[in-house]
C-alpha positions in Angstrom: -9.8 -3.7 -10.5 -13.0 -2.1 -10.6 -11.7 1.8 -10.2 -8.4 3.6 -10.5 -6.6 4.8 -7.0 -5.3 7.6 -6.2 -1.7 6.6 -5.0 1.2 8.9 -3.6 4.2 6.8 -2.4 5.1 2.9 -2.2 4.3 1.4 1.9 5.3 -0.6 4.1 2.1 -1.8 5.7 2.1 -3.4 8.9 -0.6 -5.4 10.8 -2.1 -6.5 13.5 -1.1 -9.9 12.9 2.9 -9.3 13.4 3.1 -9.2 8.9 4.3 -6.4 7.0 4.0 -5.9 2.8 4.0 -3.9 0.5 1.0 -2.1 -0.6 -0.8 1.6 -1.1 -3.0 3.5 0.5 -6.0 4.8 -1.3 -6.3 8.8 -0.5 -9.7 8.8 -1.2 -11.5 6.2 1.1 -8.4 5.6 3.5 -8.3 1.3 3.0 -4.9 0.0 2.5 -4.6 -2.7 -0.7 -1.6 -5.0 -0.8 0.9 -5.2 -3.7 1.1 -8.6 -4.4 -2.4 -9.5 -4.6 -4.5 -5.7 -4.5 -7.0 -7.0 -1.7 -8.2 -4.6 0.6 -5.7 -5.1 4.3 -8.8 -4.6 7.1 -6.2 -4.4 9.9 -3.6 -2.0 9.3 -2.0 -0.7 12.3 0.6 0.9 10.9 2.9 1.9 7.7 5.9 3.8 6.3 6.7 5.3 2.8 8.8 3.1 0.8 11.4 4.7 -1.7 13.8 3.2 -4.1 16.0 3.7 -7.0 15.5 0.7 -8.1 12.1 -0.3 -10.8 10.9 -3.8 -11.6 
């Protein structure tokens, strides 16, 4: 990736298309990136923190 993000916690992200992933949100320009593939998610409707105790 081109630049580092500034990342709290883990999401849920959901959008407009019904699908939810995981992903971040980056605090400084507000875009949500998925986790699986770190593209840039243009319609975010919605998301929840994600915890576990669990690492992989």
């Amino acid at each position: 990736m081109p630049h580092e993000f500034s990342v709290e916690a883990g999401l849920i992200v959901f959008s407009q298309d019904g699908r939810a992933q995981f992903g971040w949100l980056d605090l400084q320009t507000g875009a949500y990136y998925g986790e699986a593939d770190g593209r840039w998610i243009p319609d975010v409707i919605g998301a929840i923190a994600f915890h576990s105790d669990v690492t992989h």
